[in-house]
C-alpha positions in Angstrom: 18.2 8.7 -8.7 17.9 8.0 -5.0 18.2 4.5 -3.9 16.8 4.5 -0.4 17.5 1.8 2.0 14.6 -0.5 3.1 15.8 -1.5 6.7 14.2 -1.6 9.7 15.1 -1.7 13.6 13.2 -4.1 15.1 11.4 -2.6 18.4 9.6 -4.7 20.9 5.7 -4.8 20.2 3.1 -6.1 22.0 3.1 -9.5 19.4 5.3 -12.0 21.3 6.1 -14.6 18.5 8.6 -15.4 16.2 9.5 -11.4 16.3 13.7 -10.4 16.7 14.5 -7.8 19.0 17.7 -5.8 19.4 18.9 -5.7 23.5 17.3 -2.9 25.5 19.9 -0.5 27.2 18.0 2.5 27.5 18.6 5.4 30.0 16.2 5.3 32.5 15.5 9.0 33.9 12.7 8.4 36.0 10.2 5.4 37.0 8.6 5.8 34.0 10.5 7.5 31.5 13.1 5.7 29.0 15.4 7.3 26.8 18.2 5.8 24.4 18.6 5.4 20.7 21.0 3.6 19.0 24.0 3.9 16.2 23.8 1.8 13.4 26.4 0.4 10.7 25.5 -1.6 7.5 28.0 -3.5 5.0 26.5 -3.9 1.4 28.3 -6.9 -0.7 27.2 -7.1 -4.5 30.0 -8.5 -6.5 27.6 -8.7 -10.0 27.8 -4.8 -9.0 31.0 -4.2 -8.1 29.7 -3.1 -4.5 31.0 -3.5 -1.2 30.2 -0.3 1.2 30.8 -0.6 4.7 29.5 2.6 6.3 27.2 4.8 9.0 23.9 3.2 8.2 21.3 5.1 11.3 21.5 7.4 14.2 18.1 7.1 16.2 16.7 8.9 19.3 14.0 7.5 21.2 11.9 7.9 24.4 9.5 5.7 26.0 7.0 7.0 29.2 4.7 4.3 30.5 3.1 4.6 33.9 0.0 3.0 35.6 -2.5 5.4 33.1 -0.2 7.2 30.7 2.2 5.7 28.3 3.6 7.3 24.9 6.5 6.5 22.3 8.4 8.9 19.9 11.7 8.1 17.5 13.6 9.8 15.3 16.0 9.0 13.0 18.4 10.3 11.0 20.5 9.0 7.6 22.7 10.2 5.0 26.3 10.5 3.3 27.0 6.9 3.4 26.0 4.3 1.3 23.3 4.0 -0.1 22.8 8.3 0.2 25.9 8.8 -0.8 24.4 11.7 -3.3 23.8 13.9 0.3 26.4 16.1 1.7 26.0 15.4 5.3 25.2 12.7 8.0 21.3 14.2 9.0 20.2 15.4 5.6 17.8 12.9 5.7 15.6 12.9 8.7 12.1 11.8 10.1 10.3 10.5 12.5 8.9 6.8 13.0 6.9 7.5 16.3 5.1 10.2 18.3 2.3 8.9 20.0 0.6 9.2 23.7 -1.7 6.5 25.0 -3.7 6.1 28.0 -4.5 2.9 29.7 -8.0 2.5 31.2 -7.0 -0.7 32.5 -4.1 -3.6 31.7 -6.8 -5.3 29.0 -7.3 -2.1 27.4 -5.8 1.0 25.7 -5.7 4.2 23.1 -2.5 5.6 21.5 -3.1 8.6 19.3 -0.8 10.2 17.4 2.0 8.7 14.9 1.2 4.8 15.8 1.2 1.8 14.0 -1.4 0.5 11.7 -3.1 -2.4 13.1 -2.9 -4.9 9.8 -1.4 -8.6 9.6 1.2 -10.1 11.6 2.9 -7.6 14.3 4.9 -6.2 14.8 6.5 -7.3 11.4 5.7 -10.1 8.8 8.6 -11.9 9.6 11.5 -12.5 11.3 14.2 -10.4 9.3 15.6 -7.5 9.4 15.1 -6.3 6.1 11.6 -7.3 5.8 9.4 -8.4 3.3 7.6 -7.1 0.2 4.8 -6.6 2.2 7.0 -3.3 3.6 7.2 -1.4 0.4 3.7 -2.0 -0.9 2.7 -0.3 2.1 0.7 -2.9 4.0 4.4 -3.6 6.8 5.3 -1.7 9.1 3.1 1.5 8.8 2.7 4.3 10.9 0.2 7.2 10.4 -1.5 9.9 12.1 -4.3 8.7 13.9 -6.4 7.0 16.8 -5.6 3.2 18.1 -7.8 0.8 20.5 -6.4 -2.1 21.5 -8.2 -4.3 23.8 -7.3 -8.1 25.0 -10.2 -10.0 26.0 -8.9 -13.3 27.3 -7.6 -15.3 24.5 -9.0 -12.5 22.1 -6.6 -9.8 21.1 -8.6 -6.4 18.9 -7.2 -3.5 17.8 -9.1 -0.6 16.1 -7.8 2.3 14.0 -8.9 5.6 12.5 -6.1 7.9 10.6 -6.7 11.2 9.5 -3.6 11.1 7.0 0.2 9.2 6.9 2.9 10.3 8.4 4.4 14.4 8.4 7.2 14.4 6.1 10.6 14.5 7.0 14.0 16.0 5.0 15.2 14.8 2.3 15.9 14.8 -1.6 12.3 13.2 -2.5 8.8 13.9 -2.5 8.8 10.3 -0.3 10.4 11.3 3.1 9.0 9.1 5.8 9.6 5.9 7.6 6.8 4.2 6.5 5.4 2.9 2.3 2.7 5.2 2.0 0.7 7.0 -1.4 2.8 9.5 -2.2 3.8 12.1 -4.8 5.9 11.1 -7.6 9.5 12.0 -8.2 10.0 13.7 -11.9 12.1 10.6 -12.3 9.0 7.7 -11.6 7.8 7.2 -15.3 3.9 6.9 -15.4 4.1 8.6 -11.6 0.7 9.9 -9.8 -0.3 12.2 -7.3 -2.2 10.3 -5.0 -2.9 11.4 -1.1 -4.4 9.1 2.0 -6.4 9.7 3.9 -9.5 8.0 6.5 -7.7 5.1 6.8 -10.2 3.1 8.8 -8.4 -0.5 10.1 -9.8 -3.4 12.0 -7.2 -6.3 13.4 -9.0 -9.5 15.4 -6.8 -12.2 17.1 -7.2 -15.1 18.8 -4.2 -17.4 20.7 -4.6 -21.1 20.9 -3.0 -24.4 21.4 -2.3 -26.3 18.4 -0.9 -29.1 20.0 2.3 -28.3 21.2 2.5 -25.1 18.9 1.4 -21.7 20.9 -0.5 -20.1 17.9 -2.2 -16.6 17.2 -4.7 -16.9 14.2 -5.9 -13.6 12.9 -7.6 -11.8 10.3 -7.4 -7.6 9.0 -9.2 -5.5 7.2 -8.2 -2.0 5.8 -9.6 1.1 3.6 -9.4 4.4 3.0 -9.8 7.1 0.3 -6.6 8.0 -1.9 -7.3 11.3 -3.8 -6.1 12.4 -7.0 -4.4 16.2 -7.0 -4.5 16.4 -10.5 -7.6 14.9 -11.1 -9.3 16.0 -7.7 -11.3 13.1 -7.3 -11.5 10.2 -5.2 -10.5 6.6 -5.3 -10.2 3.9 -2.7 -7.8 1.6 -1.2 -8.8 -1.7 0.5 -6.7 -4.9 2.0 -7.9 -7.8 3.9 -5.1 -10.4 5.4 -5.5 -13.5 7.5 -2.6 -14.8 8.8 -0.9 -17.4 11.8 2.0 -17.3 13.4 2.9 -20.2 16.1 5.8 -21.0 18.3 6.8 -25.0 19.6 10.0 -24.4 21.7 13.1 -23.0 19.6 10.8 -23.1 16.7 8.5 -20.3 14.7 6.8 -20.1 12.0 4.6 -17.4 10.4 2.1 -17.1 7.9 0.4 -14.6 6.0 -1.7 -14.4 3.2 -3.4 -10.9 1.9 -4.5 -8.9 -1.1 -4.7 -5.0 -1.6 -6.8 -3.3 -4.4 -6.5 0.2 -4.9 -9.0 2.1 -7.4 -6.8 5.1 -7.9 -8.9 8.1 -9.8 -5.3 8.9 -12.0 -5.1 10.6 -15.1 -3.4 8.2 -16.5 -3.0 4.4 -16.1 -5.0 3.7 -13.0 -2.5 -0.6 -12.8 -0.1 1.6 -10.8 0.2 3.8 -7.5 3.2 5.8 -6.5 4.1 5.1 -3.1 7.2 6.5 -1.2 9.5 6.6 1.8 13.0 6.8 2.7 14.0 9.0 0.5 12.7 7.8 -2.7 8.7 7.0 -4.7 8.3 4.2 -6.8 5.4 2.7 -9.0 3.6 -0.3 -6.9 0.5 -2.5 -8.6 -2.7 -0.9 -7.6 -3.8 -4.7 -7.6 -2.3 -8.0 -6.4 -1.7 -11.0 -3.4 0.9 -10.8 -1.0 2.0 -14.3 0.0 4.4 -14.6 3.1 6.0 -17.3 4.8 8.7 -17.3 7.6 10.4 -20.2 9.9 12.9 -19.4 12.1 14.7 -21.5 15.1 15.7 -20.1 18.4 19.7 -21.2 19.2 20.0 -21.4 23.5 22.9 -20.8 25.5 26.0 -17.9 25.5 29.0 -18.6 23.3 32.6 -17.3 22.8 33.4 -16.3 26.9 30.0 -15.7 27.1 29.9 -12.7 24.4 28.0 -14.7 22.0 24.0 -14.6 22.5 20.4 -14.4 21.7 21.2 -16.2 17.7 18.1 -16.9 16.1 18.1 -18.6 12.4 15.7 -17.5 9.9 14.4 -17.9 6.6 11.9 -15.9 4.9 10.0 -15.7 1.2 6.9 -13.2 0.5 6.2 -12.5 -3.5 3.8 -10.2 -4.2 1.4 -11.5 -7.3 0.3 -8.9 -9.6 -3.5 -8.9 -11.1 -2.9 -6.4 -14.0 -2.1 -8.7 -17.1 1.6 -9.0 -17.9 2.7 -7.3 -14.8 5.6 -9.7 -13.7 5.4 -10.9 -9.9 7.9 -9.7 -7.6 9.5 -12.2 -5.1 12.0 -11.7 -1.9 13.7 -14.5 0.1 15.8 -14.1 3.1 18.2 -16.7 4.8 20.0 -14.8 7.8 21.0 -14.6 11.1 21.0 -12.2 14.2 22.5 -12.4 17.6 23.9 -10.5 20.0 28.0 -9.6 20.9 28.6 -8.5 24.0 27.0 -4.7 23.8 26.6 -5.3 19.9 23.4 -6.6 18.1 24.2 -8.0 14.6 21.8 -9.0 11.9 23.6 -10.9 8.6 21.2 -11.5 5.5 21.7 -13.3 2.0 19.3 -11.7 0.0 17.2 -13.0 -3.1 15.0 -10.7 -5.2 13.6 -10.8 -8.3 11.5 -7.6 -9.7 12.7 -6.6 -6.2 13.3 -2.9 -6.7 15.7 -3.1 -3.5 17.7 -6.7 -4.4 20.4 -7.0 -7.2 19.7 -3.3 -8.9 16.4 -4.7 -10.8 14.5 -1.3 -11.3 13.8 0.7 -8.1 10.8 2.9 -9.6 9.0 0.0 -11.5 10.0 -3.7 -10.4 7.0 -3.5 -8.1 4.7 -2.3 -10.8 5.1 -3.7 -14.5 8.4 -5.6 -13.4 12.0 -5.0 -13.2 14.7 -7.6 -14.2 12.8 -10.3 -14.1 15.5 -12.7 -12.7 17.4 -14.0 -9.5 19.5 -11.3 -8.4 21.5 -12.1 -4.4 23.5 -9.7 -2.4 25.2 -10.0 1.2 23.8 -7.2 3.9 25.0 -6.8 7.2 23.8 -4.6 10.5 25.4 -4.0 13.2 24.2 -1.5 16.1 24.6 0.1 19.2 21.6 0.4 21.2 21.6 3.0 24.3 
C-alpha cells in the first residue's frame, strides 16, 4: 500500500514566533513578482526496519506577487520514485498543488485572499517548530489549505482572521483517492478497512488573537473555532465536523515555546461505524477518530552567530510532543515527539529529526490506515529523518 510522506516545507507566514523558515533566494522578475522553488533530499534511518533510503525527496515551483493593493501565492509540487514512492515509475507521478490564491489589500491592517489559502485554525503557520509536524497535520486540523475566502485584519494588538470554503483542495496525480497537500475527508482506498466516503464542504472558520507582554516573554494568546458539513456518498446524508483550539505561543530572547490545546468532533452520517473518518493526502487515506483532544507542546532555543568559515547558520534546537486522545472507548491514543535540529550551510537549509511515535501511522511502521483510529502498535517506535534542500 502507499506509504506517503508527511513532510512539510516551512514557508514564511504572517505568525512571527517560534516558526522555522528555510532562506529566501527567490528570482525576483519584477518589483513585485517572486519566483523560485526549491529541490529537496530526505534520508530515512530505521534500523528495527532494515531501512536507510537516501533519495530525491521534493521538486517545488512557487510564485509570490505582492504590490501596494494586489498580492497572491501559488506552489506546486511534485514527488515520486524515491523512497517512500518507490511503487511509481517516475519522478512527477505524484503532483499537486499547496497554493493558488490572490488577495487584495485595502489597507496594511487589512486583507482577503481567495482561492487555495490556508485555514485560519490554531497556532500559524504550523503547531510547532519541526519540520515533520505534529499529529495535529494528519487529523486534519495543521497545515490546511482549501478553496475558499480569507479576512484577515490586525487591529492593534488584536490579530482576526475569517474564513468561508466552498470545498478542500482540487486533487492532484497520484496512486490514491487522497492526492493533496493538505489532511482533509476523503474517499477511502479499497485497502482502508472500515473506510467511508465522506466529502467537505462550508467550512466556516473563525481565528482571534491577541499579543501581549508576559513579562519578558512576547506572547500571542488565541482561540479557533471550525465547522462544516461532511456528506456521506453512500448514504447521501449529512453530518458535521466541528473543532475549537486555544492556544499560546511566546518568545523571551533565543527562547520559544508553544502551546496548543484542541478537540475535533465529527458526526459522520456513515453506513457503517460512525468512531472513524477517512481522511487523505499525499498519496494515501487512512482511518482518523471522528472524536478526540489534540494536546501540543513545543520549546525550542534560537543558537546566534555563523559557524564553520561562516557557512554554518540560522541553528535553532527544538523539541516537540502532540498526542492526539481518542473519545471512542478502547481506541488507543496516538503520541508523536520530535527532538531535532535545522540550520542553514552556506546555500543549503538542513532539518535533522529523531522521531518518536506510537500508534503513529507515519513513525516505526505502526499501521498507516488505522493507528490514528482504533490504534496501531501500540508501542515506542524511533527513526532518524533528514532534509536537506535547495531553495531558488
Amino acid at each position: 500500500m502507499p506509504f506517503p510522506a508527511s513532510l512539510r516545507l516551512r514557508t514564511t507566514s504572517i505568525a512571527l514566533f517560534c516558526s522555522i523558515a528555510a532562506p529566501a533566494m527567490a528570482v525576483q522578475v519584477t518589483d513585485n513578482l517572486d519566483l523560485g522553488g526549491a529541490i529537496r533530499a530526505r534520508w530515512d534511518v530505521d534500523p528495527d526496519r532494515d531501512i536507510q533510503k537516501f533519495g530525491l525527496d521534493t521538486v517545488f515551483l512557487s510564485a509570490k506577487y505582492n504590490s501596494d493593493s494586489w498580492i497572491g501565492e501559488a506552489q506546486y509540487r511534485f514527488y515520486g520514485r524515491s523512497y517512500p514512492y518507490q511503487y511509481t515509475k517516475n519522478y512527477g507521478d505524484i503532483r499537486f498543488a499547496k497554493f493558488a490564491w490572490v488577495g487584495y489589500k485595502f489597507n496594511p491592517d487589512q486583507q482577503v485572499q481567495v482561492g487555495l489559502n490556508t485555514v485560519p485554525f490554531g497556532l500559524q503557520p504550523y503547531f510547532g517548530s519541526t519540520f515533520y509536524e505534529t499529529l495535529g497535520n494528519v487529523i486534519g486540523l495543521e497545515d490546511v489549505q482549501q478553496i475558499g475566502t480569507k479576512y484577515i485584519q490586525q487591529s492593534g494588538d488584536w490579530n482576526i482572521q475569517a474564513g468561508y470554503y466552498l470545498r478542500p483542495a482540487w486533487q492532484g496525480k497520484g496512486t490514491s483517492k487522497g492526492v493533496t497537500y493538505s489532511s482533509v475527508v476523503s474517499e477511502a482506498d479499497s485497502y482502508v478497512v472500515d473506510g467511508s466516503n465522506n466529502q467537505e464542504r462550508n467550512t466556516v472558520v473563525l481565528r482571534v488573537a491577541k499579543a501581549l507582554d508576559l513579562g519578558p516573554w512576547k506572547s500571542e494568546v488565541g482561540i479557533s473555532g471550525l465547522t462544516s458539513s461532511i456528506e456521506n456518498k453512500d448514504t447521501n446524508k449529512d453530518g458535521r465536523r466541528n473543532a475549537v483550539a486555544v492556544h499560546y505561543m511566546g518568545k523571551n530572547g533565543p527562547w520559544g515555546v508553544q502551546l496548543q490545546a484542541a478537540r475535533q468532533q465529527m458526526s459522520p452520517r456513515n453506513p457503517g461505524s460512525e468512531e472513524v473518518v477517512t481522511l487523505g493526502g499525499y498519496d494515501g487515506t487512512y482511518n482518523v477518530a471522528s472524536r478526540g483532544n489534540l494536546y501540543v507542546a513545543d520549546l525550542s532555543y534560537d543558537v546566534g552567530g555563523k559557524y564553520l568559515f561562516d557557512q554554518i547558520s540560522g541553528i535553532k534546537l527544538y523539541a516537540n510532543y502532540s498526542a492526539f486522545d481518542k473519545s471512542a472507548s478502547g481506541f488507543k491514543t496516538s503520541e508523536r515527539m520530535i527532538l531535532g535540529t535545522s540550520f542553514s550551510v552556506s546555500k543549503l537549509w538542513v532539518a535533522t529529526e529523531w522521531l518518536f511515535g506510537k500508534n503513529d501511522p507515519y513513525i516505526g511502521g505502526s499501521s498507516y490506515t488505522q493507528s490514528l483510529g482504533a490504534g496501531g502498535l501500540d508501542q515506542w517506535e524511533n527513526q532518524l529523518y533528514v532534509n536537506v534542500g535547495y531553495y531558488f
